[in-house]
N, C-alpha and C positions, 0 to 999 in steps of 0.2 A: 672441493665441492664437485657432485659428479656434473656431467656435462648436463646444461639444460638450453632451452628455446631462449629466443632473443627477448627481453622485457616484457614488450608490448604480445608479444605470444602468447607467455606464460600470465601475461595479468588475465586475459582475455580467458584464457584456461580457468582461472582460478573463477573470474564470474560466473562460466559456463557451471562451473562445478557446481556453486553455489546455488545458479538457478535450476540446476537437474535435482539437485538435494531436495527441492518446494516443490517438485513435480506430483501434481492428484494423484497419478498411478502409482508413485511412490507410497505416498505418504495416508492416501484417505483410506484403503483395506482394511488395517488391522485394527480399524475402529467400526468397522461397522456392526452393526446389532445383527443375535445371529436368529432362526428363523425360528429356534427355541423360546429366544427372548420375547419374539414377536406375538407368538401363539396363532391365536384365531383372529388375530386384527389384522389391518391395511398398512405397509410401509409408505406412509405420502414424504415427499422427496421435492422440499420449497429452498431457495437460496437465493444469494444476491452476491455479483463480486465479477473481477475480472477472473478469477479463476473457477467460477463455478460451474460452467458448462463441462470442463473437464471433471471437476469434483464427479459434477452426475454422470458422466461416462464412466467412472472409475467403478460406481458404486453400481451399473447397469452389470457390468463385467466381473465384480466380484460378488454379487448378492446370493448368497446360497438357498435364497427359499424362491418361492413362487412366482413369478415373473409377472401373472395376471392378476398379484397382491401389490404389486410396486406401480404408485404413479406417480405425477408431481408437473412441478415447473418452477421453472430458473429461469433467474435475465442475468448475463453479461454482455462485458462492452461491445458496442460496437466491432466486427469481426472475429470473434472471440470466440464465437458457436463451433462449436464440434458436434457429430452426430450422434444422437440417442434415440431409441426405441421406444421406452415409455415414460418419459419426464421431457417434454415438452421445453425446448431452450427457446427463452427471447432475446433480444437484444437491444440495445439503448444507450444513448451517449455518456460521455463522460469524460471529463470530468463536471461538464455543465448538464444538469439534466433535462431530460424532454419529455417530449406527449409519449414517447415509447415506455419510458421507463413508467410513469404513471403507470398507462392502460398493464403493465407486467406488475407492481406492484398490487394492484388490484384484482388481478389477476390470483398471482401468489394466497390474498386474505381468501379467496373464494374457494382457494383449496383445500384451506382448511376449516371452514364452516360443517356444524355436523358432523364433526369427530366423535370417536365412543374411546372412553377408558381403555379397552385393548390395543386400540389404532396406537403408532410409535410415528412422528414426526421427526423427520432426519430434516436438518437444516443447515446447510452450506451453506458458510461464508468468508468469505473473503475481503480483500482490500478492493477499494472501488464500490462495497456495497451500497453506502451512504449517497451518492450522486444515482444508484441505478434503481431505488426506492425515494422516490421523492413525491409520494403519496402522501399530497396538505393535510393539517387539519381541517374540518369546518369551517370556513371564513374565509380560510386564504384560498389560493391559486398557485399552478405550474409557475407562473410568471413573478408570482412575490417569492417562491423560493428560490427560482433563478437569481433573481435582483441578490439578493440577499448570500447565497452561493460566492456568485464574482466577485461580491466584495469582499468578504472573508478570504476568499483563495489571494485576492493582492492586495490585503490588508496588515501582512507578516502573523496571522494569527496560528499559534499551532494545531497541531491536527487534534489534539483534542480539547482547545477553545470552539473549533470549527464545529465538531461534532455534538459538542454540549448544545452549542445553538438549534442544530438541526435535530435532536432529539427533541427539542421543545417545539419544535414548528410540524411536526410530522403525526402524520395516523398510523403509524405503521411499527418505526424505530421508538429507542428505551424501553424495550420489554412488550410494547403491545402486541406486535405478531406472536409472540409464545402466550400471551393469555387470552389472544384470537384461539387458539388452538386447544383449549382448555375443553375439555378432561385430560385429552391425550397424552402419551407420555412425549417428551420433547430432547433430542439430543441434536447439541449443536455441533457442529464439527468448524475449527476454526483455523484461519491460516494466515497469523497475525501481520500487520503490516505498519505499526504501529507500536512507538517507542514504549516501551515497559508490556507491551503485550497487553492492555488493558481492554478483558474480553467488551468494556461499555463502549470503547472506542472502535473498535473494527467493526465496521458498516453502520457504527453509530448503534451499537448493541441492539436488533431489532428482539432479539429473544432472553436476556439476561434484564435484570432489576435495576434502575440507574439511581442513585443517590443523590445526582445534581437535580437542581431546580432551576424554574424560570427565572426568579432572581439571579442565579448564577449565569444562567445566558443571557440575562439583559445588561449585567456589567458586564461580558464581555463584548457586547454591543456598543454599550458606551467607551470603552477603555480604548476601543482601535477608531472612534470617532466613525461608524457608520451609518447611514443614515439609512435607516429601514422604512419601508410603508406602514400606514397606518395600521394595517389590518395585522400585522406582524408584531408594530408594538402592542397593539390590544393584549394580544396571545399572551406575552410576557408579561403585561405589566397586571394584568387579570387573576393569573395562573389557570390560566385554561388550558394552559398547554401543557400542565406534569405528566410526565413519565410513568410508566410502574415500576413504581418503590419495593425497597428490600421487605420479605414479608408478606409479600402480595401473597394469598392463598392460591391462585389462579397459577403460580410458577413455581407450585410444589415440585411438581411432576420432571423440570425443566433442569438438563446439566450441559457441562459445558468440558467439548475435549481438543485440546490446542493439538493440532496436528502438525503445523509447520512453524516457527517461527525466524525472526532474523538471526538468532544465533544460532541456531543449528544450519544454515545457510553458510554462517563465517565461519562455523566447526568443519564444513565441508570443504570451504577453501585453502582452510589451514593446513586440512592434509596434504592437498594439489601441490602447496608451496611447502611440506617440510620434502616432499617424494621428492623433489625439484633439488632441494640442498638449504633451503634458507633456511633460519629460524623465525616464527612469525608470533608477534605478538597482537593480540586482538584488543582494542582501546574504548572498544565497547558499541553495543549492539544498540544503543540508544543514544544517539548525539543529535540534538537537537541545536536550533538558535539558527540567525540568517545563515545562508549557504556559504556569502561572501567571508563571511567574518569566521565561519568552522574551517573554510579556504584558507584561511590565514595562520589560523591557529595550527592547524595540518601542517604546514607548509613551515612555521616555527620548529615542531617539534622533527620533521624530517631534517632540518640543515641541524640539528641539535646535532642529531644521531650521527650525518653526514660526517660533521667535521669537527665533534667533542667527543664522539662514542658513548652519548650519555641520550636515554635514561638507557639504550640500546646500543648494541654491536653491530653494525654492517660487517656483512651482507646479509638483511633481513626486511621482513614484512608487514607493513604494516595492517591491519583490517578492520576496518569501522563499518555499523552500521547506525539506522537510526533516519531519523525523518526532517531533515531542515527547512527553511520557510524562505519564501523571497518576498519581498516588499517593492512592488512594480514601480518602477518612477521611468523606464525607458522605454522605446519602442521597438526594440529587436524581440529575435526569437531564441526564447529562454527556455532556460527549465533547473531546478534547484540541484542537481548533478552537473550539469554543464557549467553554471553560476558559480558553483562553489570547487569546480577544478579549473574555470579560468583563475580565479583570487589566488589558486593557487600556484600554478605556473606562476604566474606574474612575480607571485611573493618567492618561489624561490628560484629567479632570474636566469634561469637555463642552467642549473648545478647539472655538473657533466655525470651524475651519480644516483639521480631522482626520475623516479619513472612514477606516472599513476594513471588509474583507471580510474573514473566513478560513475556509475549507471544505476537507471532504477530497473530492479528485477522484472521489473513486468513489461518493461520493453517499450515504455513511454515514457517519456520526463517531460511534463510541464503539457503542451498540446501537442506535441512531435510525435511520430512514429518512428522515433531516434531513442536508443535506451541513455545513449549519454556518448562519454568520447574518454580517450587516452592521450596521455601526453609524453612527452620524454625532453631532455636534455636538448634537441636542438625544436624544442616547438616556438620558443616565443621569436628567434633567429628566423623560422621558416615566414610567419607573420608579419616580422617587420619588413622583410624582402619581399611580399606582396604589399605590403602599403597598411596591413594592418596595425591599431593600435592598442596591444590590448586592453590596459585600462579605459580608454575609450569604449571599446565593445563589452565591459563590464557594467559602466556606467550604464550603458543602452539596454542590460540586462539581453545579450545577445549572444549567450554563451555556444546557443545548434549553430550562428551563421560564423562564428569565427571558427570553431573545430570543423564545421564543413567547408570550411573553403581549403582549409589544412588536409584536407582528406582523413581525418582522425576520430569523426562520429564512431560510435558503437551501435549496429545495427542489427536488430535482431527477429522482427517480426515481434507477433503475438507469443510471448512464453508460456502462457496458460498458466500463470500462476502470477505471486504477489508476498512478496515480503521485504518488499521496502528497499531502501535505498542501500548499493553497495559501492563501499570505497576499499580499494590495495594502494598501496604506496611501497615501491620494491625500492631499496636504496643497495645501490651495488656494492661491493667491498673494495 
């Protein structure tokens, strides 16, 4: 095998990859409409996402028509804003939403009132949309969807339980922002962050048809045992709060083009680590289920390979992606990457042969400005020589305070982008 960097190097490599592969500059060009297409309309330029202020730089820099035909506005997260000339960037918290993200969600609908059949609607979205549009129905409030947000987030509900809910509570998401926008033609540009790439689930589909109904978010209301406000059950139990349905005439006009997803992320990593010498096999770009328990299962199928050579050969790589869930019972500082590589450290007990990384691409896990951490062979040894325990700090769901006291967080700033969760597990030969 030719010579390569030390584990912990080369994982860090491999995410870097991954996360430059979901870069806007990358990826949003060779979809944009050309000035052809456009004719004598307006190009309005609306989005929602941690990675959409860079989307609308991408698209200020490549748009080949008229520059005083292009406007728009976009909210991402908190810090997130990059500079643009004529699409207008907000910004707003998140994972929890707030009065920013509102006044930007209403914002956005204003921008498309009084469209004409030539006008084309480019609409960036990304992961994070969903918490940066939390523009109520009628009845409700900022404050009932907040309630309602927190619980689901540590409730173990998956991301698209979460999202079904919040399509039924919202003015904006399951398709209404594209039939806000109607006559116009409507192109979404999407940059998945979510298992199966399910265009209804990224940002809570604010421009695509949703299928599900209020019934469907009220059992999952009931199923995780949350206790909503009144005004919230009304919405559900009502159906005042449906979506637009497949069929809508209103979403003729309206298409949808995946520009970045999580496997093409792990396709990029794959190469970083064959260039390196391994063989890598990818175990799938959608693993979902609690963090701890996908910890564990990882961490089975790593000592498999370790020390039976089955289903795998070492020296090789393992690559997962996919969106797992934590169900809050502690008081430490979490987050579903850090959670689901302590389970696994722990589970497999300092193999002198097991190295992993797991991080969210977007360079947050849980409410950190930590993308996640790495581990190797002598981590749970360094831990117990300061007084750490790790199953203890699993239970406490304290997965940033134990890799940061290791010095072993992964830290990365704002990536300007979003496509979920990555895990390498490099097992030496």
């Amino acid at each position: 095998m030719p010579a390569c960097p030390p584990p912990a190097d080369l994982l860090r490599r491999l995410f870097d990859a991954a996360v430059a592969s979901a870069q806007p500059a990358l990826c949003v060009p060779p979809h944009l409409p050309s000035p052809q297409e456009l004719g004598a309309g307006r190009l309005v330029v609306i989005g929602a996402g941690k990675a959409s202020a860079a989307m609308a730089q991408a698209v200020e820099r490549h748009w080949q028509g008229d520059p005083m035909r292009l406007s728009g506005v976009v909210v991402t997260r908190d810090g997130y804003a990059v500079p643009c000339e004529r699409i207008r960037i907000r910004e707003a918290a998140h994972p929890v939403p707030d009065e920013a993200g509102l006044q930007a969600a209403q914002h956005i609908l204003q921008a498309v009132q009084g469209l004409r059949e030539e006008d084309i609607v480019l609409c960036l979205i990304s992961g994070g949309g969903s918490a940066l549009l939390p523009l109520p129905l009628e009845g409700l409030t900022l404050a009932h969807k907040q309630a309602v947000n927190r619980a689901l987030l540590a409730s173990g509900a998956t991301i698209g339980e979460i999202n079904t809910v919040r399509r039924h509570l919202s003015a904006i998401k399951g398709g209404r922002l594209a039939a806000a926008c109607h006559p116009a033609r409507v192109v979404t540009l999407l940059m998945s962050d979510v298992p199966g790439d399910q265009p209804r689930d990224i940002a809570s589909g604010p421009t695509v048809a949703d299928p599900t109904t209020c019934a469907d978010a009220l059992a999952i209301v009931q199923r995780y045992g949350i206790e909503v406000p009144a005004p919230v059950r009304e919405v559900l139990t009502s159906g005042r709060g449906e979506s637009v349905k497949p069929g809508d005439p209103r979403l003729d006009r309206a298409e949808v083009r995946m520009v970045a997803t999580p496997q093409q992320a792990l396709e990029a990593a794959a190469r970083v680590a064959r260039e390196a010498g391994y063989a890598v096999h990818i175990l799938g770009d959608a693993l979902e289920g609690e963090a701890r328990e996908v910890g564990k299962v990882l961490a089975g199928v790593a000592l498999q390979v370790a020390e039976r050579g089955q289903p795998f050969t070492a020296p090789c790589v393992l690559l997962s992606g996919g969106e797992t869930t934590v169900t809050v019972r502690g008081q430490g500082r979490g987050g579903r990457n850090v959670e689901c590589l302590l389970a696994f450290a722990s589970a497999t007990g300092g193999h002198a042969r097991i190295h992993a990384l797991m991080a969210d691409t977007d360079g947050v896990d849980g409410l950190e400005e930590i993308a996640g951490a790495v581990m190797g062979p002598g981590t749970l040894a360094q831990a117990w020589a300061r007084g750490l325990r790790p199953l203890d700090e699993l239970a406490n769901n304290n997965g940033h305070g134990f890799f940061e006291a290791l010095g072993a967080s992964v830290v990365t700033g704002p990536t300007l982008t979003n496509v979920n969760d990555f895990r390498a597990i490099l097992i030496e030969g």
